[in-house]
C-alpha positions as CSV (number, residue, x, y, z in Angstrom):
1,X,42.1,-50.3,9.9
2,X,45.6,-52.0,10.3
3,X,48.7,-49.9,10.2
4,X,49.9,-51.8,7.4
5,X,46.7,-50.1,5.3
6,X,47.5,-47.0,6.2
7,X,51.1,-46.9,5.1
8,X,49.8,-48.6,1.6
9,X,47.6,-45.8,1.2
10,X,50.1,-43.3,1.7
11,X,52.8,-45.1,-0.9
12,X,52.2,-42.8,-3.6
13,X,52.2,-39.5,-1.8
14,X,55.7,-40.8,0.5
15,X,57.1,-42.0,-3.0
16,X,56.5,-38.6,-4.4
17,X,58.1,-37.4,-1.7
18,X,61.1,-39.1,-1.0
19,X,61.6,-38.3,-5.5
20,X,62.0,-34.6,-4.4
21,X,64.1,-35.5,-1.3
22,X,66.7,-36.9,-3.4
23,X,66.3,-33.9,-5.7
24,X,67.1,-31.8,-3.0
25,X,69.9,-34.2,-1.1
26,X,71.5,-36.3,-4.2
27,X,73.0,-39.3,-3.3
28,X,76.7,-39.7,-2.4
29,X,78.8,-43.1,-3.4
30,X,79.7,-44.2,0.0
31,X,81.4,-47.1,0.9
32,X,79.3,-48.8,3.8
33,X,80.2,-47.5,7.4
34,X,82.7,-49.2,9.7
35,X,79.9,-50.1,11.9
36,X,78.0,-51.9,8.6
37,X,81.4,-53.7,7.8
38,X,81.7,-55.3,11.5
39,X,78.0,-56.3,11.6
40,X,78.8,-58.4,8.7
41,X,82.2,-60.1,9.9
42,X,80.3,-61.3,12.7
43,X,78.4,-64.6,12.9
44,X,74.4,-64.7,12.2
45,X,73.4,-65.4,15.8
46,X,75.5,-62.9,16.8
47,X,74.1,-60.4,14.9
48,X,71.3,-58.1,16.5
49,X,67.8,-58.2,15.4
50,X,67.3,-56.4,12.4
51,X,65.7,-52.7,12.5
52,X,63.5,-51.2,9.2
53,X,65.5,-49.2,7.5
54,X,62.7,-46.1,7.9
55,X,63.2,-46.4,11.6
56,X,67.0,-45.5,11.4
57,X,66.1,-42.5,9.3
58,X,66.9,-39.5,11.6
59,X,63.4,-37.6,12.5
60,X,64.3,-33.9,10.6
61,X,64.7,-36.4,7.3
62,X,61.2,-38.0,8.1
63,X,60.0,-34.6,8.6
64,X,60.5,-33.4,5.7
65,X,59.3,-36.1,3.8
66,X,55.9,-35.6,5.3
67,X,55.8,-31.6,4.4
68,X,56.8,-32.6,0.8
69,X,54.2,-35.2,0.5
70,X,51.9,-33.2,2.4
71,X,52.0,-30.5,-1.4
72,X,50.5,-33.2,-3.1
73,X,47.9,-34.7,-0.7
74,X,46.0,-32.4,1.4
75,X,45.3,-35.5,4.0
76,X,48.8,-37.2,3.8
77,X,49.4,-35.2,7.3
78,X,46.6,-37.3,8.7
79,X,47.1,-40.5,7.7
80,X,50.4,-41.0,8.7
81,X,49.6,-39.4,11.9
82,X,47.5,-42.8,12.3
83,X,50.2,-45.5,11.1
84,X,52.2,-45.6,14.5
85,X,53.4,-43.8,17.2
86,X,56.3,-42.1,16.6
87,X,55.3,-40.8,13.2
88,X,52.1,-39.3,15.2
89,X,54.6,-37.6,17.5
90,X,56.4,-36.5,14.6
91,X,53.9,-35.0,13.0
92,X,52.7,-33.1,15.6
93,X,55.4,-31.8,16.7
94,X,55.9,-30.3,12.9
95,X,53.8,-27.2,12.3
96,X,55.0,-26.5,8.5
97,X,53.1,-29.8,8.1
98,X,49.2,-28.9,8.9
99,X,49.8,-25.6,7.1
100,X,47.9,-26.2,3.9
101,X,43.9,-25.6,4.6
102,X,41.8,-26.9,1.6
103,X,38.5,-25.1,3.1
104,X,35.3,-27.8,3.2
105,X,31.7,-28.1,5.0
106,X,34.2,-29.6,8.0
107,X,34.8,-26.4,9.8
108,X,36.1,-28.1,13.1
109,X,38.9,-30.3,11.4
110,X,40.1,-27.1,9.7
111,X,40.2,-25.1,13.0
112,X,42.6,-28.0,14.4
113,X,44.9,-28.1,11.9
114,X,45.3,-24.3,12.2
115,X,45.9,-24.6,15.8
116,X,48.5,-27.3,14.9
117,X,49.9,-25.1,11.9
118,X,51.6,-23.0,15.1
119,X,52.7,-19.9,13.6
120,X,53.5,-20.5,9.9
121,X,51.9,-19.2,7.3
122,X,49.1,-20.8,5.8
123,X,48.5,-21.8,2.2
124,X,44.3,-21.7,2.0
125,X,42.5,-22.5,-0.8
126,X,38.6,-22.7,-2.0
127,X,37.9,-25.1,-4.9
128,X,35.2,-26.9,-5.6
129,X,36.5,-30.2,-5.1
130,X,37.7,-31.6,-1.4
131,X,40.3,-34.7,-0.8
132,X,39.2,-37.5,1.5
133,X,40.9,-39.8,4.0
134,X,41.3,-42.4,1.0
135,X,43.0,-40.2,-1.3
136,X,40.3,-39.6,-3.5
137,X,39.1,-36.6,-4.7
138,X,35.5,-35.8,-5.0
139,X,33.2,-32.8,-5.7
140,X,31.7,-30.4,-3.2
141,X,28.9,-27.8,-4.0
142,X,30.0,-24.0,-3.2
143,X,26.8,-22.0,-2.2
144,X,26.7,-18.7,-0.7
145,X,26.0,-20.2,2.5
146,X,29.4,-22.7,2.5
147,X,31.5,-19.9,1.0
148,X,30.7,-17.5,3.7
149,X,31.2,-20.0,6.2
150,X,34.8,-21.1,4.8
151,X,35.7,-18.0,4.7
152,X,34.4,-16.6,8.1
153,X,37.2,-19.3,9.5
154,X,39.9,-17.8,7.6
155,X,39.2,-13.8,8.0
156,X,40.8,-14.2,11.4
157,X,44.3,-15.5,10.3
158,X,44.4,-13.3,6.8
159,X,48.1,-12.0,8.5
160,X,49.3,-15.0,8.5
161,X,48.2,-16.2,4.7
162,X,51.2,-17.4,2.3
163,X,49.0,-18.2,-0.6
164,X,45.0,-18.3,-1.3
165,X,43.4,-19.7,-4.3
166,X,39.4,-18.9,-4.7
167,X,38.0,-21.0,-7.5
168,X,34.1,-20.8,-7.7
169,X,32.8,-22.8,-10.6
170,X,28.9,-21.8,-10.8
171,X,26.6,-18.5,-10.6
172,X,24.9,-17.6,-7.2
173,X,23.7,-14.3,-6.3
174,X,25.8,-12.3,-4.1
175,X,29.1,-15.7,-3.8
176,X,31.6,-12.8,-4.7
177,X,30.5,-10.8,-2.1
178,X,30.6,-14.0,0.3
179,X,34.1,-15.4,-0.6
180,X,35.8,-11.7,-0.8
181,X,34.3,-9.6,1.8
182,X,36.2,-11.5,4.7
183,X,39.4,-10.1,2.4
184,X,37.8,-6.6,2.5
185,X,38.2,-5.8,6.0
186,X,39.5,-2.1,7.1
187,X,40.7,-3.1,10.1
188,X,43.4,-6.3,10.6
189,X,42.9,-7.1,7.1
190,X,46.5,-6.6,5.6
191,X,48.5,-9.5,4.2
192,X,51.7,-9.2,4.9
193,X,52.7,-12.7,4.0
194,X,50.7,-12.4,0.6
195,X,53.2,-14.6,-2.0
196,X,50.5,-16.0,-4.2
197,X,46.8,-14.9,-5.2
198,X,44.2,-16.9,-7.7
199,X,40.4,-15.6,-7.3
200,X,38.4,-17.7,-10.7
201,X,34.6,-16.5,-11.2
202,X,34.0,-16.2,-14.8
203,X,30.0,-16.4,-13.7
204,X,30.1,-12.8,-11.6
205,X,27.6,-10.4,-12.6
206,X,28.7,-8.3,-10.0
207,X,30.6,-5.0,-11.4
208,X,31.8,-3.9,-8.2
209,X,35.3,-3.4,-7.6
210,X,36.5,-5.3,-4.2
211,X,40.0,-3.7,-2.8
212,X,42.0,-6.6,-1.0
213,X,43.4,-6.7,2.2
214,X,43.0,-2.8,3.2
215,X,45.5,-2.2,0.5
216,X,48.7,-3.9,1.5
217,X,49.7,-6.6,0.5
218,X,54.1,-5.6,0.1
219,X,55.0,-9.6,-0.9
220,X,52.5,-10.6,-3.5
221,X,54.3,-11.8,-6.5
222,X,52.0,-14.0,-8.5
223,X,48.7,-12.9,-9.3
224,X,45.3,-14.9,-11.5
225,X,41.9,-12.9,-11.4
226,X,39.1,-14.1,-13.9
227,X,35.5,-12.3,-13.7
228,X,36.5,-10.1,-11.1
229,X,36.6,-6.6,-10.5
230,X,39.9,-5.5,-8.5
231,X,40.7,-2.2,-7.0
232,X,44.9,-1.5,-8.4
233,X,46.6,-0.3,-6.1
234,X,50.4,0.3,-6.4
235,X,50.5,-1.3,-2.6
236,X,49.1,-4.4,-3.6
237,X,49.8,-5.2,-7.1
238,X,53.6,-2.6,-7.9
239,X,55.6,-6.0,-6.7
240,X,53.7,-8.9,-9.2
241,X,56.5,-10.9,-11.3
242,X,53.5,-12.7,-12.7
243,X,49.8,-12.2,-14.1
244,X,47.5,-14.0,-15.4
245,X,44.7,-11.4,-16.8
246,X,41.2,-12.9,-17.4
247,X,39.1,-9.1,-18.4
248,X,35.5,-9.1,-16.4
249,X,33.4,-8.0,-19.6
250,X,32.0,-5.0,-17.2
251,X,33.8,-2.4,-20.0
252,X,34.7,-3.3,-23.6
253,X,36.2,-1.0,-26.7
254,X,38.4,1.5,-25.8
255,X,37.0,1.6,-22.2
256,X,38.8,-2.0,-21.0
257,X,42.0,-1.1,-23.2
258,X,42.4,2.4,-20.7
259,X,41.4,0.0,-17.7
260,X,43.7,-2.3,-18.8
261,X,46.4,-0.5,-19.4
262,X,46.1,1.4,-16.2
263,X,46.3,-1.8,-14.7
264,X,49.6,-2.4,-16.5
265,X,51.7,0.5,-15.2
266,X,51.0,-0.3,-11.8
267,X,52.9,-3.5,-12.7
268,X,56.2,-2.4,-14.0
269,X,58.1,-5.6,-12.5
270,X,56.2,-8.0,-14.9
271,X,58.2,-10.8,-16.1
272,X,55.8,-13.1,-17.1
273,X,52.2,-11.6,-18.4
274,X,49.0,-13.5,-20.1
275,X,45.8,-11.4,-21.3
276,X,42.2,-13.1,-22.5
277,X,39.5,-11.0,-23.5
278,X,36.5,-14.1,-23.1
279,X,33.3,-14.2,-25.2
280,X,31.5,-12.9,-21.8
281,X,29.9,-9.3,-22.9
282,X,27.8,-7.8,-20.1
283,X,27.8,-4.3,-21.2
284,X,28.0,-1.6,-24.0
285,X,30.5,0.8,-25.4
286,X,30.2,4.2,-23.1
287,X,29.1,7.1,-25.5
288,X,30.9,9.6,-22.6
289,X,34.0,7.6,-21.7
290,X,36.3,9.5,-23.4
291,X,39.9,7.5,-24.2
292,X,42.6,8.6,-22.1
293,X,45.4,5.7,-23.5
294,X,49.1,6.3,-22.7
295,X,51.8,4.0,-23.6
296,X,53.1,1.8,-21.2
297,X,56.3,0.6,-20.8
298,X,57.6,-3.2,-18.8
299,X,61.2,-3.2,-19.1
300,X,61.1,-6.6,-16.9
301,X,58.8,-8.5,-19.1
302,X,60.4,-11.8,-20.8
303,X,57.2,-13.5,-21.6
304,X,53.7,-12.6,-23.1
305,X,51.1,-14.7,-23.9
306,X,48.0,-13.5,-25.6
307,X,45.3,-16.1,-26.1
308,X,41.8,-15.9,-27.3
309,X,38.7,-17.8,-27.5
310,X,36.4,-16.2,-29.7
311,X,36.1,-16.6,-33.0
312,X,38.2,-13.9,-34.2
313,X,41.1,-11.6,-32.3
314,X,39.3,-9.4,-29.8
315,X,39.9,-5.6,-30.8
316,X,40.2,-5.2,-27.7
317,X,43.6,-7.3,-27.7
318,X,44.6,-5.7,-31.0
319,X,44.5,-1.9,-29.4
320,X,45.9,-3.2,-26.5
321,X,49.5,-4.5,-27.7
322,X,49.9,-1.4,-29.6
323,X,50.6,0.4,-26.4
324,X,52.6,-1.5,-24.6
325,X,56.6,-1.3,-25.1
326,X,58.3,-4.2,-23.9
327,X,62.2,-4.5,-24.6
328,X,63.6,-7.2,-22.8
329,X,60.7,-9.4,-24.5
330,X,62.0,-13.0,-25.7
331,X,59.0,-15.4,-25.8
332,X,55.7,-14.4,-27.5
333,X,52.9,-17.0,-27.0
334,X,50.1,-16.3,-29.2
335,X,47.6,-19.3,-28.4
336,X,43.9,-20.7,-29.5
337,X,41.8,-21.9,-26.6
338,X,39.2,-22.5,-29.1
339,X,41.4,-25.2,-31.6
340,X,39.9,-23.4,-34.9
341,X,41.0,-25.2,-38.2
342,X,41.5,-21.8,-40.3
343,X,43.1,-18.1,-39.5
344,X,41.8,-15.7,-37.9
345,X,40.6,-13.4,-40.2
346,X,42.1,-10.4,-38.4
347,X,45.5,-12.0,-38.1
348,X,46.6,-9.9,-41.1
349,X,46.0,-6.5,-39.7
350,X,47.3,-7.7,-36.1
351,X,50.9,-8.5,-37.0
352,X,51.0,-5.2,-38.7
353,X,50.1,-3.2,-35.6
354,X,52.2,-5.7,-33.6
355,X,55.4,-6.4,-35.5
356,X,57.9,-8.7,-34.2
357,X,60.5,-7.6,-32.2
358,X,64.3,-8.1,-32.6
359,X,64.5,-9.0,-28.9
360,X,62.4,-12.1,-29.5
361,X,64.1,-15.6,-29.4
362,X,60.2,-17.7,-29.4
363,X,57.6,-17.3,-30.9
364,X,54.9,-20.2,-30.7
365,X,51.4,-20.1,-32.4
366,X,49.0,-22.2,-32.5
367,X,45.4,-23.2,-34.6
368,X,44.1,-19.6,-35.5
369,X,47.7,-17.9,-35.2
370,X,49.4,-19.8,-37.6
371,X,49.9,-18.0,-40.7
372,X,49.7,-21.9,-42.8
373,X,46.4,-23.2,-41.0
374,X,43.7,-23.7,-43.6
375,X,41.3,-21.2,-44.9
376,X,37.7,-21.9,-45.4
377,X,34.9,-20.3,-46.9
């Protein structure tokens, strides 16, 4: 393959790029430089030969180019590590630029470009579908087997890890146990790095409760957990600005509003917070759990959004708002994953137990929220 395919294939990814360089760097009007104005005085044969313009570019500019193309393509780092020589040395010689690990049946590729990420932290992520050297992105199948073996390369370097993001799209026996036990580990298994964390499996049928990286994890921030169990710990979770809250169906009634809400006050520096109860329902109501629900108070909080996709309010959700205080609350989100054409028929006695407050400056709903949908039957 000719140089000149490489680059082509790399357009949209270095355009992309070079949109959020000059976001960063805007432009200046210039006038053009002495050494431009001379040139041009001079006669044509005099002239020297003409030099592309990306060759005058100074090497930190074309640097960064390649890390900001690189968030958008997970294989821009290798393909324009093929298009000459110089941009091969260049990227090599940038570590921040091999730092992104999109885990895939290729173990050995992955193990270079984490010897090449030096020592910055790494941005790993688990998804069931893999890019490939012709910018395309196609599906791959996560068994137990592949999980486990993904993750065995990554336990190692969990110190290092920036951000990780597990998706797992279908049910096997035992995959939660094989994409989070590597995150489990008592010994070197703190993430000290920890920015961003997004673990998906509605599918689990597992009700255990997995505790994350030995309990310390000081720089988390942003936080998405769907079908999973998590042991919350003020170590791990007392820092998150951000949560996106998908309940495991393990406990319903009043049993996942105490959960919950123990959850919450672990969390007092929530700014941003979004709740689901899903149609999943794995167990029963408890006849000995006895309520324990205490109000709890996010002074931080600035946006909520409650959704729901059954086909009426969860009570679940209902209980829940009606112990939580939030003051500084300006944007309420109440949204409809399910599109229905007529109110929810519990709307009524929500918005009593939930009245607006005088903070708020939005309020958005949507389908089933909205007081003027249609009613039938």
């Amino acid at each position: 393959m000719s140089s000149r395919s490489r680059l082509g294939r790399t357009l949209r990814s270095f355009t992309n790029a070079v949109t959020k360089l000059n976001a960063l760097f805007p432009a200046k009007n210039n006038a053009y430089s002495p050494y431009a104005q001379w040139n041009a005085e001079r006669p044509r044969w005099y002239r020297p030969q003409r030099i592309h313009f990306i060759h005058r570019l100074p090497i930190e500019i074309i640097a960064r180019i390649f890390v900001l193309g690189a968030e958008d393509d997970d294989m821009l780092p290798v393909r324009v590590s093929h298009v000459c020589k110089k941009w091969r040395a260049i990227s090599l010689h940038t570590p921040s630029l091999w730092c992104r690990i999109s885990l895939s049946p290729h173990e050995q590729m992955w193990r270079e470009r984490i010897y090449r990420a030096k020592a910055c932290s790494l941005d790993v992520q688990l998804v069931p579908w893999r890019s490939t050297s012709s910018g395309a992105n196609v599906a791959q199948v996560l068994d137990t087997h592949t999980v486990q073996t993904c993750m065995h390369l990554v336990s190692p370097f969990i110190r290092r890890l920036r951000s990780l993001v597990i998706i797992l799209p279908t049910y096997e026996p035992f995959l939660a146990n094989a994409a989070l036990s590597g995150c489990c580990l008592k010994k070197k298994g703190k993430a000290p790095l920890l920015e961003e964390l997004k673990l998906i499996y509605r599918d689990n049928d597992d009700s255990k409760e997995f505790c994350l990286f030995s309990g310390h994890s000081p720089k988390l921030r942003r936080l998405t957990v769907d079908g999973l169990r998590l042991t919350w710990l003020p170590s791990l979770f007392q820092n998150l600005t951000f949560l996106d809250y998908t309940h495991h169906g393990f406990s319903v009634g009043d049993e996942a509003v105490t959960e919950l809400l123990s959850m919450l006050a672990v969390c007092t520096r929530l700014q941003d917070l979004r709740i689901l109860f899903p149609r999943k329902r794995l167990t029963r109501p408890s006849v000995l759990f006895r309520p324990n629900m205490r109000r709890v108070v996010l002074p931080w909080l600035l946006q909520l959004h409650l959704r729901v996709e059954t086909r009426d309010i969860p009570p679940e959700l209902a209980r829940l708002v009606t112990y939580l205080s939030t003051p500084a609350l300006t944007s309420l989100y109440l949204l409809d994953l399910g599109r229905r054409s007529h109110t929810f028929y519990g709307l009524r006695d929500f918005m009593r137990m939930y009245p607006m407050l005088p903070s708020l400056q939005t309020v958005f709903l949507e389908y089933g929220w909205d007081f003027l949908a249609r009613r039938r039957g």
